[in-house]
ZATI-755611 format. One line per field, with one value per residue: residue in one letter; x, y, z of N, C-alpha, C in turn; residue number from 1. Coordinates in steps of 0.2 Angstrom, whole numbers, plus 2048, in hexadecimal, padded with zeros to 3 digits. Last residue first. Layout:
res: [a,...]
n_c1: [X,...]
n_c2: [Y,...]
n_c3: [Z,...]
ca_c1: [X,...]
ca_c2: [Y,...]
ca_c3: [Z,...]
c_c1: [X,...]
c_c2: [Y,...]
c_c3: [Z,...]
n: [NUM,...]
This chain:
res: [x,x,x,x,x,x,x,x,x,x,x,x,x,x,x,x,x,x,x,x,x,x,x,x,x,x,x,x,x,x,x,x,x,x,x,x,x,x,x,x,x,x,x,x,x,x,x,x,x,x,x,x,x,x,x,x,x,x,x,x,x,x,x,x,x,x,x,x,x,x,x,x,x,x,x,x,x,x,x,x,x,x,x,x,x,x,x,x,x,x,x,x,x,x,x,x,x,x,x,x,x,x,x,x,x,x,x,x,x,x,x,x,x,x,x,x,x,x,x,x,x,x,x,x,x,x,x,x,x,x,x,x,x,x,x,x,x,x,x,x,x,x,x,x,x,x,x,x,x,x,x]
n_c1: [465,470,46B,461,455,44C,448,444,439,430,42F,427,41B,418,414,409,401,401,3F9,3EE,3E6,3E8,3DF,3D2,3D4,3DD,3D7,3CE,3CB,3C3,3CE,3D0,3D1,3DE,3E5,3E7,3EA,3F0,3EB,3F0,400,408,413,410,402,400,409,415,422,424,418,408,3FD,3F0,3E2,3D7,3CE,3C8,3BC,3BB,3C7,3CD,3D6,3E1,3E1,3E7,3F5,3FA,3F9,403,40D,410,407,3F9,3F9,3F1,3E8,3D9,3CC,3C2,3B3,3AB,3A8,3B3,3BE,3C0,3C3,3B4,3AE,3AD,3B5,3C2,3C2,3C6,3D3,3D9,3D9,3DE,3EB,3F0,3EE,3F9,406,40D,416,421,420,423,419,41D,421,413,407,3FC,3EB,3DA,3C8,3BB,3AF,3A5,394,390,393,3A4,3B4,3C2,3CE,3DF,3EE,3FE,40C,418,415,414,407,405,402,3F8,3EF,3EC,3E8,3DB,3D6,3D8,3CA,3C4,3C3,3BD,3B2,3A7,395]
n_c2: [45A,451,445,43E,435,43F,445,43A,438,443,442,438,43A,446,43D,436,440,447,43E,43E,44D,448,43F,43C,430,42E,422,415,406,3F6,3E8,3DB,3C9,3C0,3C0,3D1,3E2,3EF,3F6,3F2,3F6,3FF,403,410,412,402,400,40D,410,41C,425,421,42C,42A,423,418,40A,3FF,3F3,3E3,3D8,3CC,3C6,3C8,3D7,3D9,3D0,3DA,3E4,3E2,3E0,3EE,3F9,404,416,419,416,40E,406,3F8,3EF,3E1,3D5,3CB,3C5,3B6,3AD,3B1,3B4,3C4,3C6,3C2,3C8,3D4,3D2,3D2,3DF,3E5,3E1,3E4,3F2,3F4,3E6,3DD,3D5,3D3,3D5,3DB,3E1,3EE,3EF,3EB,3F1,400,3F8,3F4,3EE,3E8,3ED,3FA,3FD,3FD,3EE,3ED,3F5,3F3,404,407,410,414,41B,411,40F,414,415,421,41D,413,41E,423,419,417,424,423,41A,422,42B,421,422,42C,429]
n_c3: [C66,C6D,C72,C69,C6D,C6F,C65,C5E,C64,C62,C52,C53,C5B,C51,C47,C4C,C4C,C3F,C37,C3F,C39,C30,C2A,C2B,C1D,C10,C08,C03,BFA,BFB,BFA,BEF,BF0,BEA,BDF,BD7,BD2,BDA,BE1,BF1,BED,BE9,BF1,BF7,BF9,BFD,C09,C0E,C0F,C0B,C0F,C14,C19,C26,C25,C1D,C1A,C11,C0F,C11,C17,C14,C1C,C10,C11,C1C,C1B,C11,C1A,C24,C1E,C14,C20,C1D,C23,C34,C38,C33,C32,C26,C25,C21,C19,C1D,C25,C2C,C39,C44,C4E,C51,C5C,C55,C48,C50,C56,C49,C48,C50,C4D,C41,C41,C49,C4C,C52,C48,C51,C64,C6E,C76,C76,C66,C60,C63,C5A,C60,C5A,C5B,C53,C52,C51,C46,C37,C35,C3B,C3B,C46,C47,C4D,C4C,C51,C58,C60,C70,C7D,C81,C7B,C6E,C6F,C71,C67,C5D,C63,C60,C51,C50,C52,C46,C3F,C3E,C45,C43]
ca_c1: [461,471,46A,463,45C,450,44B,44A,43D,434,432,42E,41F,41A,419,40E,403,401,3FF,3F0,3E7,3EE,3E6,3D5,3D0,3DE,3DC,3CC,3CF,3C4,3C7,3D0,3CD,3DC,3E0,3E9,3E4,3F1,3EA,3EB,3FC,402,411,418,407,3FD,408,40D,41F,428,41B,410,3FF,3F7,3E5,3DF,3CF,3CD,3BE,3B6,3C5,3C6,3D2,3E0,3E1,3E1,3ED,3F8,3F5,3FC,40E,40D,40B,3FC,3F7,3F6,3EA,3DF,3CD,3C9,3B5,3AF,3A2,3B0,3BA,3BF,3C7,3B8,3B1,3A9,3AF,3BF,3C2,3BF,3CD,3D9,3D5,3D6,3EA,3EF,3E9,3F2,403,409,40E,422,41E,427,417,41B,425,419,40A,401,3EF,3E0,3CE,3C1,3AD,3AB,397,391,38C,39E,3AA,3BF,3C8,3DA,3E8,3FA,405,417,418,41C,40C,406,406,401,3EE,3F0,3EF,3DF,3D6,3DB,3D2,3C3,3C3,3C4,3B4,3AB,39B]
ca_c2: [45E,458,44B,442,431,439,448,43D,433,442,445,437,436,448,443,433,43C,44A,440,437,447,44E,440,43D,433,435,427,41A,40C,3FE,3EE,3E2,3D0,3C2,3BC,3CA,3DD,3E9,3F9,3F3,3EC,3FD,3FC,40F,415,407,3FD,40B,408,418,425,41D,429,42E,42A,419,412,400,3FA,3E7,3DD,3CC,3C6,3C2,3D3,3DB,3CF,3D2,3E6,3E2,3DD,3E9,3F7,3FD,411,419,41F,40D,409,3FA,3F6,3E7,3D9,3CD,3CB,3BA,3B2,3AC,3AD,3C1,3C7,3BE,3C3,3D5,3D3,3CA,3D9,3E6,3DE,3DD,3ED,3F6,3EC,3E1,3D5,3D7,3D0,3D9,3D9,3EC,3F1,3E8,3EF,3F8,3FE,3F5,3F4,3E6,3E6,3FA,3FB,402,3F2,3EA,3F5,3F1,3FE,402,40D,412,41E,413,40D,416,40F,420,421,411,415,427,41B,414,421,428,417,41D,42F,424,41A,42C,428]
ca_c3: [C63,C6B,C78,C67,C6A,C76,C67,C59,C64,C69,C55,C52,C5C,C57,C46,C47,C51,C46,C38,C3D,C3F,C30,C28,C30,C21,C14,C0A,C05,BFF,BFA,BFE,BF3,BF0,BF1,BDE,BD8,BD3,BD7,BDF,BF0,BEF,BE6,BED,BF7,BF7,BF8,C04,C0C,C12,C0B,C07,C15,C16,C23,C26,C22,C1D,C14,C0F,C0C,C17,C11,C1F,C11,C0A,C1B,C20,C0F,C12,C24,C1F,C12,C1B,C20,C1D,C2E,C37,C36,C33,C2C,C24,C26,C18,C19,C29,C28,C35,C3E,C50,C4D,C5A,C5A,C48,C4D,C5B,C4D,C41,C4D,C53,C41,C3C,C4A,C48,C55,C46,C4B,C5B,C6B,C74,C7B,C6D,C5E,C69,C5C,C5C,C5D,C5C,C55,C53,C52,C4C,C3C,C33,C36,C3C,C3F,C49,C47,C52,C4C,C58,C58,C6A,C7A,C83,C81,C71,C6D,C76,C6D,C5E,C64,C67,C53,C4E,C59,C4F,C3E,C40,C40,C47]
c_c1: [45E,46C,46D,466,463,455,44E,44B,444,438,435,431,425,41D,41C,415,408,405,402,3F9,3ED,3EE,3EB,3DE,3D4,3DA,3DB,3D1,3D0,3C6,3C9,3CE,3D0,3D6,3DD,3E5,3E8,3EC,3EB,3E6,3F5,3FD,40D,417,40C,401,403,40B,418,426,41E,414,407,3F9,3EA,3E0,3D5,3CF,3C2,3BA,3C2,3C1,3CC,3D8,3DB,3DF,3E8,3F4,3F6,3F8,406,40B,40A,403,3FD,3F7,3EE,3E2,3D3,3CC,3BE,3B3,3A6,3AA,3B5,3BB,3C5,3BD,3B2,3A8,3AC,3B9,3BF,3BE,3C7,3D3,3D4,3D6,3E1,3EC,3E9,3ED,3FB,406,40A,419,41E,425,41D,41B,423,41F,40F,404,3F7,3E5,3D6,3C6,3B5,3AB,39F,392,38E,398,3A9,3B8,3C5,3D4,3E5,3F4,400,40F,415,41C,414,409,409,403,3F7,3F0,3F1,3E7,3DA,3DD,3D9,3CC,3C5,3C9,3BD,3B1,3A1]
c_c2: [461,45D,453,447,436,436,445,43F,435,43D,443,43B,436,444,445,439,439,447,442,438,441,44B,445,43D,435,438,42E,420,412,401,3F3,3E6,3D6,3C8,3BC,3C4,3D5,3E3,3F4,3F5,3ED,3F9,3FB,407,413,40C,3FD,406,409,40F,41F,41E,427,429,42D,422,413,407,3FA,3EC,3E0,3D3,3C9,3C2,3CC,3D7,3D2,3CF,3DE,3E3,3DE,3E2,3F1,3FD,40A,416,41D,415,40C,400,3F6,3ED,3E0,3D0,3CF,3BD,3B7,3B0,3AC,3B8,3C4,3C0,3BF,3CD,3D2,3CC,3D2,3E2,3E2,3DC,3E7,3F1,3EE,3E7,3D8,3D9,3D7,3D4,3D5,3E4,3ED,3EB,3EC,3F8,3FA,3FA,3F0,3EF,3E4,3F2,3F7,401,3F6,3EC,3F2,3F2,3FA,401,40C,411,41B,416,412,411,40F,419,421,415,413,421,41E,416,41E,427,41B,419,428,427,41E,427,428]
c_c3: [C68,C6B,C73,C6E,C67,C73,C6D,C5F,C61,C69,C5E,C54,C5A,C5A,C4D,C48,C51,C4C,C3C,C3E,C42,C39,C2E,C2F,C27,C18,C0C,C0C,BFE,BFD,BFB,BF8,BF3,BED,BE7,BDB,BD3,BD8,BD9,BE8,BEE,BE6,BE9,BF1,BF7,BF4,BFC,C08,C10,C0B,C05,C11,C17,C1F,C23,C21,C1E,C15,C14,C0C,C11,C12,C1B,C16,C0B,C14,C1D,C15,C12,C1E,C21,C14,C17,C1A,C1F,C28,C33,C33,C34,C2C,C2B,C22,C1E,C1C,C22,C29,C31,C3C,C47,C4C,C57,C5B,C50,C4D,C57,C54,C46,C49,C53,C49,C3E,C47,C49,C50,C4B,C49,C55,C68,C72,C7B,C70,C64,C67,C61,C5E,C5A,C5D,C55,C52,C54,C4A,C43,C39,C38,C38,C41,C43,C4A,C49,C51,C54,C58,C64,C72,C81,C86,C78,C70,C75,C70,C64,C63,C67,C5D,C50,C56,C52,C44,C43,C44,C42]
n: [151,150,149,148,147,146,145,144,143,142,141,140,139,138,137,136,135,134,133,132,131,130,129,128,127,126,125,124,123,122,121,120,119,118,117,116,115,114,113,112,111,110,109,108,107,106,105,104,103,102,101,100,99,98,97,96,95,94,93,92,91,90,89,88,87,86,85,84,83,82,81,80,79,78,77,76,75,74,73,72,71,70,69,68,67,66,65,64,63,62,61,60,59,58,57,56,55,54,53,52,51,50,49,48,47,46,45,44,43,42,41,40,39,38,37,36,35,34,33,32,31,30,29,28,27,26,25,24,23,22,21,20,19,18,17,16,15,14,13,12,11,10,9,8,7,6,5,4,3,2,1]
């Protein structure tokens, strides 16, 4: 199964509720064992992010915070505010699509690549990228063009 595909599900899942196109699954032994996508609009919490809202599902799943031995799925690369959840949650591997030139915490930070006293996950860029991007892209676009009657 490609993890990635289900993560894409859930962006159009944002999409369509009008927020920002992200989606996440978390897997443990090749089974989806938390989804979400973000609801920061909708919830109006800062911390509606994809990641943060599959990692809090998985944790219920599983009944404990810590998601050691997991795999996290997400379109977009995290920023930093979820790279110190994932961090902190003990996620093993870290998936993501499009990349963040700006807010990546990887790309833009390096949080991933800096060794510190939290564990790593392995990470693994640009599954289902253009994908990812896509949706991301089209989003903005329509948003430029409603905040735009010129264009």
């Amino acid at each position: 199964m490609d993890f990635m595909l289900e993560a894409l599900v859930e962006a159009e899942l944002a999409d369509q509720e009008g927020e920002v196109p992200v989606g996440a699954v978390v897997v443990k032994d090749g089974q989806i064992i938390g989804r979400g996508h973000n609801t920061r609009e909708t919830d109006k919490d800062i911390a509606g992010h994809a990641e943060i809202m599959a990692m809090k599902d998985a944790a219920q799943t599983l009944g404990r915070w810590a998601l050691d031995g997991c795999a996290l799925y997400v379109t977009l690369e995290p920023c930093l505010m979820c790279a110190g959840a994932i961090k902190q949650a003990r996620i093993r591997s870290l998936h993501y699509g499009a990349k963040d030139e700006r807010y990546g915490a990887e790309t833009a930070y390096h949080l991933f690549s800096n060794k510190d006293a939290y564990p790593c996950p392995l990470v693994y860029a640009g599954e289902q990228e253009a994908k990812s991007a896509s949706l991301l892209n089209a989003f903005f676009a329509k948003q430029r063009k409603e905040n735009n009657p010129y264009d």
